[in-house]
C-alpha positions as CSV (number, residue, x, y, z in Angstrom):
1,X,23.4,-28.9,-20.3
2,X,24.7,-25.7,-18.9
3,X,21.9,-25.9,-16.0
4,X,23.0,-29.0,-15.0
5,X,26.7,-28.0,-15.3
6,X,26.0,-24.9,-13.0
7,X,24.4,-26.7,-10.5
8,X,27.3,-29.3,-9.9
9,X,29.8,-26.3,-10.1
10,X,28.4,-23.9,-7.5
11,X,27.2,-26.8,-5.4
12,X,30.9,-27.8,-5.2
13,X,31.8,-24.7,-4.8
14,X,30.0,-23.4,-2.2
15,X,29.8,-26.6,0.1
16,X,34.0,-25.9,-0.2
17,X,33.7,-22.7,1.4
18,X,33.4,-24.1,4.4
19,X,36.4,-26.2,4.8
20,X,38.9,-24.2,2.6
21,X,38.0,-20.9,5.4
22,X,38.6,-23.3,8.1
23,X,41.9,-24.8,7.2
24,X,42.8,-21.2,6.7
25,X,42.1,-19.4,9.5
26,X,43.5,-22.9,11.7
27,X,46.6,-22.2,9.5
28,X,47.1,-18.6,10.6
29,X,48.2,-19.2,13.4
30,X,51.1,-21.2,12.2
31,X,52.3,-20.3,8.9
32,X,53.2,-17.4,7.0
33,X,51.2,-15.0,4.9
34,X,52.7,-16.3,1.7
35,X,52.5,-20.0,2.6
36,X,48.9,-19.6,3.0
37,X,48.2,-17.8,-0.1
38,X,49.6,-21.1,-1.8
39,X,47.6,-23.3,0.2
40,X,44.4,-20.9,-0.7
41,X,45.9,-21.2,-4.3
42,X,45.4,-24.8,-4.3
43,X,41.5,-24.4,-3.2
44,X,41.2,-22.0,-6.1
45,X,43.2,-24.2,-8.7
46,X,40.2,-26.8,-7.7
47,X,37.8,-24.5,-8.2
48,X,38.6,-23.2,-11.1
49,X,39.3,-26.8,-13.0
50,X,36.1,-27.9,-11.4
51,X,34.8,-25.2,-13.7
52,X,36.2,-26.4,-16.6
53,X,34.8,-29.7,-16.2
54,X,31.6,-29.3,-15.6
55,X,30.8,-26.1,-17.6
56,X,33.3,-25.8,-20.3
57,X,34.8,-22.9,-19.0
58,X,38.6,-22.9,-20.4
59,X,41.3,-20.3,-20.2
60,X,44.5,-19.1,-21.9
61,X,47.0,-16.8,-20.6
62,X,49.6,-14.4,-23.0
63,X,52.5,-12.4,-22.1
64,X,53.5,-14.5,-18.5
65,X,56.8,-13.5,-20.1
66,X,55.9,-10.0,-19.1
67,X,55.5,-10.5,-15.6
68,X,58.6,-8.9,-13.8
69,X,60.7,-10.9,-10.9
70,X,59.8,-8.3,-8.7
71,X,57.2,-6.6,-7.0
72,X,54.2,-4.9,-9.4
73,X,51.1,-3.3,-9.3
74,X,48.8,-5.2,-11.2
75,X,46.2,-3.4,-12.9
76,X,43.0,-5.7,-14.5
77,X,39.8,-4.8,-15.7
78,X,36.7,-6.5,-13.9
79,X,33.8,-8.1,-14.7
80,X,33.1,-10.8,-12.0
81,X,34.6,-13.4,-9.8
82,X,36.9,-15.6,-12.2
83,X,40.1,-12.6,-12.5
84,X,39.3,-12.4,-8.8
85,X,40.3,-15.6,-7.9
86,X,42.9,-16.2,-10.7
87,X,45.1,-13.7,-10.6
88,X,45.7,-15.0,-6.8
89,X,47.3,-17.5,-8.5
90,X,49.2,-16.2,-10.6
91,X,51.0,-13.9,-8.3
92,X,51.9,-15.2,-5.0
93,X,52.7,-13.1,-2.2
94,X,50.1,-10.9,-3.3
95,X,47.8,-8.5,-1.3
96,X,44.5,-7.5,-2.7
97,X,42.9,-4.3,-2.5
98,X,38.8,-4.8,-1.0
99,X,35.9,-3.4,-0.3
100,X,36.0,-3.3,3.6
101,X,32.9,-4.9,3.9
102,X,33.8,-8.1,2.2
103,X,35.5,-8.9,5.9
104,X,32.1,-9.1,7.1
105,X,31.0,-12.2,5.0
106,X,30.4,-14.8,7.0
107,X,33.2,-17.7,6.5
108,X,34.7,-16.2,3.3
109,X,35.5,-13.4,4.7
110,X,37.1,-14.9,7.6
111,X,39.6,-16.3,5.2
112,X,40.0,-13.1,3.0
113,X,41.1,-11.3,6.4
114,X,43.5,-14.2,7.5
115,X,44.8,-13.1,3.8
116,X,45.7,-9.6,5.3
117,X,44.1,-7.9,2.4
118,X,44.5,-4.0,2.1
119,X,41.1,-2.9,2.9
120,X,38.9,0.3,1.4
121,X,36.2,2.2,3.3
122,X,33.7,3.8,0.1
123,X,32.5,5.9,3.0
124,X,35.2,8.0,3.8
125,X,37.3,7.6,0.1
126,X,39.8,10.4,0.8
127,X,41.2,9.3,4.0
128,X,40.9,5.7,2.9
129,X,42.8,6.0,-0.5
130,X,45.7,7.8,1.3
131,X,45.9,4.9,4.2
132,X,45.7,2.6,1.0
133,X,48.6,4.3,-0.9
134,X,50.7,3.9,2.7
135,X,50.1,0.0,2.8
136,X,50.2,-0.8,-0.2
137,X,53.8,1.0,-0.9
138,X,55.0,-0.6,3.0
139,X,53.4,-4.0,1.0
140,X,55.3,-3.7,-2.1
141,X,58.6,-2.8,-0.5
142,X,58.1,-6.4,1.5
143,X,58.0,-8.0,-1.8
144,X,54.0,-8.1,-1.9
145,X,52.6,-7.6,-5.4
146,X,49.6,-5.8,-5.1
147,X,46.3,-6.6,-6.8
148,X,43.4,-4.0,-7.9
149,X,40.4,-3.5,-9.9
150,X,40.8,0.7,-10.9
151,X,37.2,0.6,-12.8
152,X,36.0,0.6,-8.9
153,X,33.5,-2.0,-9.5
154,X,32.6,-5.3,-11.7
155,X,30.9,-4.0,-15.4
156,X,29.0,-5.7,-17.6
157,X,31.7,-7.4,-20.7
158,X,29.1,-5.7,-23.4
159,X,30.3,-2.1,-21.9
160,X,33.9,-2.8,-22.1
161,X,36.6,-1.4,-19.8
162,X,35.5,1.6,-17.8
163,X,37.8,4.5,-16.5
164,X,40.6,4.1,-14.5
165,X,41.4,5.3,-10.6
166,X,44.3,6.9,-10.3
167,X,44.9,5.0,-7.0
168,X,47.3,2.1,-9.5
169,X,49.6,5.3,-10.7
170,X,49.8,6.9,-7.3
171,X,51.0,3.3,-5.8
172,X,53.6,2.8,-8.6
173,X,55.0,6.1,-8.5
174,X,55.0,6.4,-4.8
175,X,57.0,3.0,-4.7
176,X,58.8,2.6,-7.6
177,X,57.4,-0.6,-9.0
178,X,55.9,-0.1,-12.1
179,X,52.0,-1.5,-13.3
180,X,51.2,-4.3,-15.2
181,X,48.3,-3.9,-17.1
182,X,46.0,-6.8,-17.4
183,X,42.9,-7.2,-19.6
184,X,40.4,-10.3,-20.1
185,X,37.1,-11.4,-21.0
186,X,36.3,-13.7,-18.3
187,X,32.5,-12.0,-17.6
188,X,31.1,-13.3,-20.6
189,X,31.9,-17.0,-19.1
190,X,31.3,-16.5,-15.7
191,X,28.9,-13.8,-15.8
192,X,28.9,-11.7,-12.9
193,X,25.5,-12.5,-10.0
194,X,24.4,-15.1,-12.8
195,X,23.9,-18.4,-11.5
196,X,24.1,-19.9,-15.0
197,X,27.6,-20.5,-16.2
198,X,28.7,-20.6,-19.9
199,X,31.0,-22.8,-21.7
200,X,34.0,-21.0,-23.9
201,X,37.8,-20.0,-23.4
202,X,38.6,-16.9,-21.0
203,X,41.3,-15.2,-22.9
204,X,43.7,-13.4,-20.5
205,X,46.5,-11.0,-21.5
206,X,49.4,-9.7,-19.5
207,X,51.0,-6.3,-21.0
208,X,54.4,-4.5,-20.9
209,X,55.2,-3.5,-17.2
210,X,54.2,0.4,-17.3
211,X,56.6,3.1,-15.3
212,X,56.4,6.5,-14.8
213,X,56.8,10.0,-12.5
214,X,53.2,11.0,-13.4
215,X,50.5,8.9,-11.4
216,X,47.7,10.4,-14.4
217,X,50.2,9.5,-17.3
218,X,50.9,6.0,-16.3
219,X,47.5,5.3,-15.4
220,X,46.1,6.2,-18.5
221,X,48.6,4.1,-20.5
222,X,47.2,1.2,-18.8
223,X,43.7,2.3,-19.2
224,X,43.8,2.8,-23.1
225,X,46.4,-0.7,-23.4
226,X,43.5,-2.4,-21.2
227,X,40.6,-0.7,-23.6
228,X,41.8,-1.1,-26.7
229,X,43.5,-5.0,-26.2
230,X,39.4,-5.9,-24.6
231,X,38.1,-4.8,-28.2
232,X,40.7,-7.4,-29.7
233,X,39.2,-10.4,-27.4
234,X,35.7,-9.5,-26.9
């Protein structure tokens, strides 16, 4: 039964929390940034088989071919927690672009700032993007992919992929690495703020790597790629 399911799952998964953030933040001290996004790729890797088991939740991944041996900016579509988590898995070192106030959850977001995530204040957007573009280009030149969400916030998988922040072409032109457009269908699965889980196979699709001189051009090519591959795995 799904309910049943769920409740093992998030039971697991938040009694993990606790020890996963405190391994972290103990290994801070002593190990690299990258070395301790692998061991926090471990505690996903769990997580995310532990979801499989015990709701059925599956996943495939296309185009890994695609993914270039340097740095990109990776561009996905967002619709809960499950891309979140994954993609941090799939590209290691990696720094995330978040909310600022994420720091401020208690345990978890010890971890995420052990992470050394690039951090964005919604209350002062104009400054912020610009300290944002700085990082993340000082972040990509260090061999750091970097990891966003342009729709800005998680949408519902019925209203498909929303418009895209130009904040992904500013960062690739600015640096030179190009965007790799992302798109899946994860939020129908692990629905977003839903404690009920449901069984089925994520399908997630990696695209061309996407360069440019216009930060509006390129962003839109990975827009309309993301929009129209959602409609072919919806």
């Amino acid at each position: 039964m799904p309910l049943i399911g769920s409740i093992l799952f998030n039971t697991f998964f938040y009694l993990s929390l606790v020890p996963i953030t405190l391994i972290i933040v103990f290994l801070y001290f002593f190990i690299s940034t990258k070395n301790l996004q692998y061991v926090g790729s471990l505690w996903i890797k769990t997580v995310l088989c532990t979801l499989r088991m015990f709701c059925g939740v599956r996943w495939r991944v296309e185009g890994v071919e695609n993914i270039p041996k340097s740095p990109c900016v990776v561009v996905s579509n967002h619709q809960g927690q499950w891309e979140s988590f994954f993609l941090q898995t799939l590209f290691i070192p990696s720094t995330s672009i978040i909310k600022k106030e994420l720091l401020y959850i208690p345990l978890f977001g010890w971890a995420l700032r052990c992470m050394k995530p690039i951090t964005l204040n919604r209350l002062n957007k104009i400054s912020s993007l610009k300290k944002v573009i700085q990082k993340g280009v000082l972040k990509l030149e260090s061999g750091f992919s970097i990891i966003l969400f342009p729709e800005g916030t998680r949408n519902n998988p019925e209203k498909g992929v929303q418009p895209y922040a130009a904040s992904c072409g500013l960062l690739s032109v600015k640096s030179g690495f190009p965007i790799l457009p992302i798109c899946h269908n994860s939020g129908k699965y692990w629905k977003n703020k839903k404690f009920i889980k449901s069984s089925g196979e994520v399908i997630l699709i990696i695209g061309n790597p996407i360069s440019g001189n216009n930060p509006k051009i390129i962003t839109n090519e990975a827009y309309k790629w993301t929009k129209e591959t959602y409609k072919k795995i919806y």
